[in-house]
C-alpha positions in Angstrom: -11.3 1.5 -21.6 -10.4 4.3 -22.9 -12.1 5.8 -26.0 -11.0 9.0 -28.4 -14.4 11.5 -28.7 -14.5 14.5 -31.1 -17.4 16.8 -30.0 -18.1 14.3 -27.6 -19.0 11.5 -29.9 -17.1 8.1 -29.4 -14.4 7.6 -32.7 -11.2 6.0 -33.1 -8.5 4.9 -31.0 -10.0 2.8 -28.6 -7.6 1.0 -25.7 -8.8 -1.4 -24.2 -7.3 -3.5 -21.2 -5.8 -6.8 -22.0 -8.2 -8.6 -19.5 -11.6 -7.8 -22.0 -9.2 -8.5 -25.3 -10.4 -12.3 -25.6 -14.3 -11.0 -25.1 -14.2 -8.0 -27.2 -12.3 -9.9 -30.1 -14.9 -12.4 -29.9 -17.7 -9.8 -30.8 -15.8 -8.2 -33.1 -17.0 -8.6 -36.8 -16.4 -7.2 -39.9 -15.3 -3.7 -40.3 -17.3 -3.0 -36.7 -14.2 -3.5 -34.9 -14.7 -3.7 -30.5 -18.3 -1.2 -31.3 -20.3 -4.5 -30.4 -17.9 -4.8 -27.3 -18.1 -1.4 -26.5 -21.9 -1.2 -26.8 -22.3 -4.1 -24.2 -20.0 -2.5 -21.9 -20.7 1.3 -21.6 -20.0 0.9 -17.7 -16.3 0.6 -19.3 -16.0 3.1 -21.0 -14.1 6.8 -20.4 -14.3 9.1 -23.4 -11.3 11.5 -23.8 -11.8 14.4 -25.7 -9.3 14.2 -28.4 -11.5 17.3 -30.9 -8.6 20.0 -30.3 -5.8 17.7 -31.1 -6.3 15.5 -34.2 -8.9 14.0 -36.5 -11.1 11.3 -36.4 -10.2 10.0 -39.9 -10.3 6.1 -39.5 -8.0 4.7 -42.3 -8.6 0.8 -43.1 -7.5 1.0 -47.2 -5.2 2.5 -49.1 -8.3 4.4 -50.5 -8.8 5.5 -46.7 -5.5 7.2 -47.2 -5.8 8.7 -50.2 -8.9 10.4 -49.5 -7.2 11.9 -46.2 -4.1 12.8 -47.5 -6.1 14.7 -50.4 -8.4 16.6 -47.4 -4.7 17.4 -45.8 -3.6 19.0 -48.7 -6.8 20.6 -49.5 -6.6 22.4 -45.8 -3.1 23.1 -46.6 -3.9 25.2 -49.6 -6.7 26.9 -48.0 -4.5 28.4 -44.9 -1.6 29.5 -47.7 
């Protein structure tokens, strides 16, 4: 499995290999996602460093969005 890390903690994507699907869906609840899987599993698990290309920002709502695109434009400004 491989998981995206910014400053070497463990953040969104995650891929995970269709043969642990059916276990990790099965823990999954809530808004926790395949964390439950992932926890059990650590053996699994290869963290790519993902810190110098893109943002961690896990959008789930349209307020998710909103508040990211606002911090996009906010940085925008900043480096005009």
């Amino acid at each position: 499995m491989a998981v995206a890390a910014y400053d070497g903690r463990p953040r969104n994507p995650v891929l995970i290999a269709r043969e642990h699907w059916a276990e990790a869906t099965a823990m999954a609840r809530g808004d926790t996602g395949a964390r439950p899987f992932l926890r059990a599993h650590p053996e699994l698990v290869t963290l790519i460093e993902c810190g110098d290309t893109g943002s961690p920002d896990d959008i789930d709502t349209p307020e998710d969005l909103a508040r990211v695109r606002g911090a996009a434009t906010a940085r925008s400004a900043e480096k005009s």
